[in-house]
N, C-alpha and C positions, 0 to 999 in steps of 0.2 A: 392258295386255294382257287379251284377254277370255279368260274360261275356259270350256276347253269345258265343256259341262254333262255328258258321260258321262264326265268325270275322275275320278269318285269309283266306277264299276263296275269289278270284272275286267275284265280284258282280253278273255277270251271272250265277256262279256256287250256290251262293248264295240262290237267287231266284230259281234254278230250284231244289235246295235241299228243302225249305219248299212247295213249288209245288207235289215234290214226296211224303212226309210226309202229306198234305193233301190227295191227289189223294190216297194212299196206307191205310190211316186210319179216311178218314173223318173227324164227327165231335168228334172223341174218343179224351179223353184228350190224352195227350203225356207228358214223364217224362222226366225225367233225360235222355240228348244228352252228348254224350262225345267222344272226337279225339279219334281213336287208334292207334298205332305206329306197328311199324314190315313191315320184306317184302320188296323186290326192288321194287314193283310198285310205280309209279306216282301217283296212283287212292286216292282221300283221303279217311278216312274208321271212319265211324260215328258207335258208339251202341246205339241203340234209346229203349227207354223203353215205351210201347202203354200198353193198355187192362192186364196189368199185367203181359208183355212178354217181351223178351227183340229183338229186329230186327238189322240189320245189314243194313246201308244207305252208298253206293257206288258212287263216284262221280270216275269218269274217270280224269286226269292229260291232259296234254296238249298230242295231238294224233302225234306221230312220223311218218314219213315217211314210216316207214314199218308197219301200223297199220293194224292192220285186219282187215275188216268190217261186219263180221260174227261172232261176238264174241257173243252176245245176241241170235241169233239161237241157234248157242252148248249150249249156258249156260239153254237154254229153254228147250233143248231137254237134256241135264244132268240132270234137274231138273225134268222136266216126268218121266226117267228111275230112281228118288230117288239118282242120285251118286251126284249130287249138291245139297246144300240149296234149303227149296223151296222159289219159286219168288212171292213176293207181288203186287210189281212193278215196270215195267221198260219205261224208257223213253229213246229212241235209239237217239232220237234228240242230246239231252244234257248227253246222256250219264252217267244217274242215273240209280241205281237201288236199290227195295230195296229187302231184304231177310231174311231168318231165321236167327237166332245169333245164333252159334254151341259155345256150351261152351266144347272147345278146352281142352284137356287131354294128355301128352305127348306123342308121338309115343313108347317110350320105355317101355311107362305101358300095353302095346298091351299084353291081357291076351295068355299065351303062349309062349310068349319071341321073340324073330327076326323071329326064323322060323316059327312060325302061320304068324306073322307080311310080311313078306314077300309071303306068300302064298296067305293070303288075300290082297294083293296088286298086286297081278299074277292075279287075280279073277276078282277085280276090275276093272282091265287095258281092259278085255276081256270080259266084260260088256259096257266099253266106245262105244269099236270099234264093238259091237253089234248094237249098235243106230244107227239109219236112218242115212247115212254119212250126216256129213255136206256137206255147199258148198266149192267149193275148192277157195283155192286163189291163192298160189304158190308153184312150184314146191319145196321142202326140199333142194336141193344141190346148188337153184339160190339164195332164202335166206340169207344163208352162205355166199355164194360166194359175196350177196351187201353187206352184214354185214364186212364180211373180207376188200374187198375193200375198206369203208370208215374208218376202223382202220388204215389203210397204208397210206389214206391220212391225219389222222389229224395232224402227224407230231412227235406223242407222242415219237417214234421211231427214231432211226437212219436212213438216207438213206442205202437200204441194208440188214439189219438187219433183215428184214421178209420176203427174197426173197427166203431161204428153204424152209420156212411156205406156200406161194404163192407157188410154183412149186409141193411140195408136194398136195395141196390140185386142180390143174388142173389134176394133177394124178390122184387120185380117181375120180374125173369126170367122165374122160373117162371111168373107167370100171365100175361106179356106173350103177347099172341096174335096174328100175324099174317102169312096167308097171304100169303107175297109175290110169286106168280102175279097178285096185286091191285096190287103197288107201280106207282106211275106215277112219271114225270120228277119231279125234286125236287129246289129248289136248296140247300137244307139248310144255309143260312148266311145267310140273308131280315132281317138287323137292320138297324138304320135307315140304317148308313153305306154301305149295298148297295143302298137305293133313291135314285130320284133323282127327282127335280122339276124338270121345265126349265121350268115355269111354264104348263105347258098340258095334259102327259101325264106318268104315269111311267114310267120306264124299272128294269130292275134288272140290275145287273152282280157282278160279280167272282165266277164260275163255276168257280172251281178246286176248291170242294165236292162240285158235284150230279154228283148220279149219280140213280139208279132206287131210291126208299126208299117208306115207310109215309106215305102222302099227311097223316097229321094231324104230321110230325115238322113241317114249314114252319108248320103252321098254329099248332103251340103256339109255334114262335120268334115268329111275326109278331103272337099275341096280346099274350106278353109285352112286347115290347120297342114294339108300334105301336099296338094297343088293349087299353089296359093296363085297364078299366073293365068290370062287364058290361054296362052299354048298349053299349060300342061292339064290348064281344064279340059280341055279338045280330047287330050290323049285319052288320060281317064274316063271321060264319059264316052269314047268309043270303045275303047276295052270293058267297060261295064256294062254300057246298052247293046253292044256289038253294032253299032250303025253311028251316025252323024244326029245330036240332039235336034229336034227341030223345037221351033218358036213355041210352040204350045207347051211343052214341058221346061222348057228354060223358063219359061214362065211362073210356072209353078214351080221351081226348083226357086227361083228369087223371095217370093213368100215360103217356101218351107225355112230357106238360109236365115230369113226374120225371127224366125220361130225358134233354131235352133243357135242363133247368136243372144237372143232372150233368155233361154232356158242359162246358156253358161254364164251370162250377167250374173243372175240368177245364185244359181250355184259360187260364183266367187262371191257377191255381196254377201250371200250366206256366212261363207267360210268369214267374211272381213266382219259381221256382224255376232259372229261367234265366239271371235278373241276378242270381243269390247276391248278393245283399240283408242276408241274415239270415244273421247269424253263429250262430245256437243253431237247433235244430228248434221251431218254435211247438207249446207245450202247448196253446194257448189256441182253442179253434174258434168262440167265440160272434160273434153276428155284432149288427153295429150297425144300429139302423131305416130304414129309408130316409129320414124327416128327418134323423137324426143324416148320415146320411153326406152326403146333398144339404147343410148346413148347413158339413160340413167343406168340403165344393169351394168354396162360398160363399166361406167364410172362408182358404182357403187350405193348412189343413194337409193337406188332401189334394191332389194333382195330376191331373187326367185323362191318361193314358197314362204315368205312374210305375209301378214295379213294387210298391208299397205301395199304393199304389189299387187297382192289379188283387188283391193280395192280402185286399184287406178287401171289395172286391167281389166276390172267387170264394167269399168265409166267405160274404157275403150271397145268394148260389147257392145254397151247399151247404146252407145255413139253410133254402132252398125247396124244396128238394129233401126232406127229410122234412116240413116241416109244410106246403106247399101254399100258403101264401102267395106271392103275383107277386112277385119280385125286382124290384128298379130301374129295370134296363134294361142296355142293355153302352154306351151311348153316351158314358157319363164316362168310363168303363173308357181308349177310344180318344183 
């Protein structure tokens, strides 16, 4: 006996996934349905085969407290401007949608090598923040600052233990500047399991972040995690700003990269205080080098996408987050 493949969703998501699969294709036969795996989100991620094509069928996960509600706008308006899949159909109610299926190609086969690869990612970024801004939801720095806070309450921690972390980050508050009559479109989640490679062009998905923010927050995610070097910083921020950054915006490009190496602490101490893991609060904050930790994947004691990896990688965040050293990347993490 085959199994259906939405056996393992509620029953509401259930329904509203063969709902979208009519509505999106009629009375067209439909093939082969199959889970796909990858990626932090919650969303679950169906490849539907219609008309001889293959489509991408999105269900949204259970919606968090800090959920966007704008996330189907940008993704309407990506998908206009060509930088998203196009949209078949969506349903905002239930939180389905469906889309193109981009047959995925490694980033490191980007003809040209890192440095095309990184300039077409400067391009990219400055086509986003082209598009009609979205609408806004929250300020970048208050964000952080719920996300930080409910890390320090879940206990994961020693009492103490993130009261550098906390004071450091009131700090940059106060001198964080920015007019947000300036903020443009912004996907605000731009790390590498969010761009694609179909082998010709890139595409970038999973839109349940962006909203309307401080145009350098994308920039420092995509330095970090995509041109992780200053040469290929150089590239990208001239293909992005179309010019040579000058001193005053590296500047504030350094405090916004605080802000957004905080926010993914953040988020992985999340995920690691989610699967209570840890029977005791960790006293211990130090964080491991990035060889050491590439060296554990290597060799196995660490896992990509374990709640103990994201935990020694959210230490190795919050490590960047005062001394300004590049973190990793979040790519193990997932």
């Amino acid at each position: 006996m085959v199994r259906n493949p939405f056996d393992a969703l509620p029953d509401t998501q259930r329904e509203a996934a063969k709902s979208a699969l009519r509505a999106a294709f009629g009375s067209a036969p439909i093939g082969a349905i199959a889970p796909l795996k990858g990626g932090a989100s919650s969303a679950s991620v169906f490849s539907v085969e219609a008309d001889g094509r293959r489509y991408l069928l999105r269900i949204e996960g259970v919606a968090s407290p800090l959920r966007n509600p704008h996330q189907y706008i940008a993704m309407r308006s990506a998908a206009e401007a060509e930088i998203a899949p196009g949209i078949h159909y969506i349903d905002e109610a239930s939180r389905v949608a469906v889309i193109d299926f981009i047959e995925q190609q490694p980033l490191e086969t980007y003809p040209g090598g890192p440095r095309a690869l990184a300039q077409a990612l400067g391009a990219m970024l400055a086509r986003v923040q082209a598009t009609p801004p979205f609408p806004r939801f929250v300020e970048y720095p208050d964000i952080v600052g719920r996300l930080w806070a409910h890390v320090c309450r879940t206990g994961l921690f020693a009492a103490g233990a993130l009261d550098a972390h906390t004071e450091h980050l009131a700090q940059i508050r106060e001198v964080y500047v920015w007019d947000s009559e300036k903020s443009v479109s912004s996907h605000n989640d731009p790390v590498p399991g969010n761009i694609l490679f179909d082998g010709k062009r890139l595409w970038m998905i999973d839109w349940e972040s962006a909203y309307r923010n401080d145009p350098l927050v994308d920039v420092a995610i995509m330095l970090d995690n995509l041109a992780p070097s200053p040469e290929l910083e150089a590239v990208f921020l001239q293909a992005w700003l179309g010019r040579v950054a000058d001193d005053s915006l590296r500047a504030r490009l350094a405090m916004t990269r605080a802000l957004t190496r905080l926010y993914y602490a953040g988020v992985l101490f999340s995920a690691s205080a989610a699967a209570a893991w840890r029977t005791v609060p960790d006293a211990d904050i130090s964080a491991v080098t990035v060889s050491e930790f590439r060296q554990a994947i290597r060799e196995g004691r660490l896992q990509p996408g374990r709640p103990e990896t994201k935990h020694v990688l959210g230490k190795m965040f919050l490590a960047s987050f005062i001394s300004g050293v590049s973190p990793p990347g979040l790519a193990a993490a997932v």
